[in-house]
C-alpha positions in Angstrom: 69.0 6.9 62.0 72.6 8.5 63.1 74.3 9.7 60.2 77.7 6.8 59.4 76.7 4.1 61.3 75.4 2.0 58.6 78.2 3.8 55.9 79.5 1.1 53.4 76.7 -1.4 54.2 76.1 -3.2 50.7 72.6 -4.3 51.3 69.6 -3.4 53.7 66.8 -5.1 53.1 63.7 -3.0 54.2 60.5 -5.3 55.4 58.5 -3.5 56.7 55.2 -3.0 55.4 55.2 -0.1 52.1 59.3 0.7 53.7 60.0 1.9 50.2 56.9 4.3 50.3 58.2 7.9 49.6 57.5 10.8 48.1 58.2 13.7 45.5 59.1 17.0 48.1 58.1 19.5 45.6 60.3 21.8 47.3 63.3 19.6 46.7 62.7 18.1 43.5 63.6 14.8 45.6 62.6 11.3 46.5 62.3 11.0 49.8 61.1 8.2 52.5 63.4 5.9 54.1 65.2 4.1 51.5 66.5 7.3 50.7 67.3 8.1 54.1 69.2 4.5 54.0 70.8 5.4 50.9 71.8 9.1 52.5 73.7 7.0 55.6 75.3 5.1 53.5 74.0 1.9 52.4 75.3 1.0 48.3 71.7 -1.0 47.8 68.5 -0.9 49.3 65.4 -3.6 48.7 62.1 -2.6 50.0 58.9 -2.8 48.8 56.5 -0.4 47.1 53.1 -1.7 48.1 52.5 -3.6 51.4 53.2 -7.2 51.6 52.7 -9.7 54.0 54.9 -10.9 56.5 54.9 -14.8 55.2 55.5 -13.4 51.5 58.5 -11.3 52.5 60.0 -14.3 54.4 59.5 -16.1 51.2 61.0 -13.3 48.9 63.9 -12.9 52.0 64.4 -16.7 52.3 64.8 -16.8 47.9 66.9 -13.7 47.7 69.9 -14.9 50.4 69.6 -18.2 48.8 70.5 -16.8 45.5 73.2 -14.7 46.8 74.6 -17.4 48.6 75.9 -19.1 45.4 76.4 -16.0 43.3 79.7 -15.5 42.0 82.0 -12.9 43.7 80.0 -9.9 41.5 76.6 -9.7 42.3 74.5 -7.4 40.4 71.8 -6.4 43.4 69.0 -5.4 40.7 69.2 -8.9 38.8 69.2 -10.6 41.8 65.6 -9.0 42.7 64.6 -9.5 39.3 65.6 -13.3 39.3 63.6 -13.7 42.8 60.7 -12.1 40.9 60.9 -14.5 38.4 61.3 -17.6 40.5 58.0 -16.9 42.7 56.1 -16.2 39.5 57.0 -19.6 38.2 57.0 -21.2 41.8 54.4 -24.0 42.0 52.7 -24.9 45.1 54.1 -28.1 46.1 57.4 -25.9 45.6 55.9 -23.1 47.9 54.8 -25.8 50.2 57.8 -27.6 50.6 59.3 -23.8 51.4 57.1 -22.8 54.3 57.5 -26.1 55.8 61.0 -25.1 56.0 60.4 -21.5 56.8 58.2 -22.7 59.5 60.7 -25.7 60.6 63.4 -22.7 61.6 61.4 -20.8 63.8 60.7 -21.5 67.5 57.6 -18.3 67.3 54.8 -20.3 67.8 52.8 -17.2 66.0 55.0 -17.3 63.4 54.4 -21.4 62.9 51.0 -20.8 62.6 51.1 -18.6 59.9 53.6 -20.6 58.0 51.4 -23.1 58.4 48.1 -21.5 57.6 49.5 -19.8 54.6 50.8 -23.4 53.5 47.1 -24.9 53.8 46.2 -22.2 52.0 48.6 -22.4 49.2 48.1 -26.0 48.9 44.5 -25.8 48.4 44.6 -23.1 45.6 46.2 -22.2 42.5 48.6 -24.4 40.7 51.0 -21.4 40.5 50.4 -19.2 43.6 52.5 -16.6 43.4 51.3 -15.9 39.2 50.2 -12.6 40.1 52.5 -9.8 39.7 51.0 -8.4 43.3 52.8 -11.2 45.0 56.2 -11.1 43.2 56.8 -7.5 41.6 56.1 -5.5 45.1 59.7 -5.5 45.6 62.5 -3.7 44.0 66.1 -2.2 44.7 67.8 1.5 45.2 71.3 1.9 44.9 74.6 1.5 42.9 73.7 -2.1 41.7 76.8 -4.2 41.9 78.6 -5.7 45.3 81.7 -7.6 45.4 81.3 -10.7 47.8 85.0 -11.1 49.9 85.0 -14.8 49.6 85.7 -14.8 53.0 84.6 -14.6 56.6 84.5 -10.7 57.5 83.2 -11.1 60.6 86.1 -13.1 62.7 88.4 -11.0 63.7 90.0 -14.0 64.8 92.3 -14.5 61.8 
């Protein structure tokens, strides 16, 4: 990672499998592990995940988490947000979770990736009333960082205007 080129990002989101696995450097009396290194670059928040979680369950916890930000109100506390995603996949049933994959699976031209929507889906339609009840599919993830962002309102990207 080159040192400043991610300064002043407000979120990463780490997916990778155990990306917020770190450790204590006795020597430094630090955590260290990449969403430290993220955080030492420059990024305000980091999301990762401290056990390893599958690529369909992060797509779902990704796909819930932008949602929410998307109608949050210009302060966003990053922390709360996790914590509400947590919450929502605990009390997710399956026909909810179904209905999601099919959409997860709708926006992807990965034929890979389609199948193991679409596996997962058959799976979760054929099991527990409340799939994601466990706290080993909801409460892997968690955030680093300052907590708050300020969303502009705005487009920050065109440099059109």
């Amino acid at each position: 990672m080159v040192q400043g080129s991610i300064s002043n990002c407000s979120v990463a989101f780490l997916s990778a499998c155990e990306s917020g696995s770190g450790a204590i450097d006795p020597n430094l009396d630090e955590y260290s592990g990449l969403p430290a290194a993220f955080q030492l670059a420059g990024v305000f928040n980091v999301i990762s995940t401290l056990w390893p979680v599958s690529d369909v369950m992060t797509a779902i916890f990704v796909e819930l988490f932008y949602r929410s930000l998307a109608q949050s109100s210009r302060k966003v506390n990053i922390a709360s947000l996790v914590h509400h995603v947590g919450k929502q996949l605990r009390r997710m049933n399956k026909e909810e979770a179904g209905s999601l994959l099919s959409k997860l699976r709708s926006r992807t031209s990965d034929p890979e990736a389609r199948f193991r929507l679409e596996a997962f889906r058959h799976n979760i339609l054929n099991g527990a009333a409340l799939p994601f009840r466990h706290p080993y599919e909801w409460a892997a993830f968690y955030m680093l960082g300052s907590g708050d962002i300020i969303l502009s309102g705005e487009d920050v990207y065109d440099k059109t205007g």
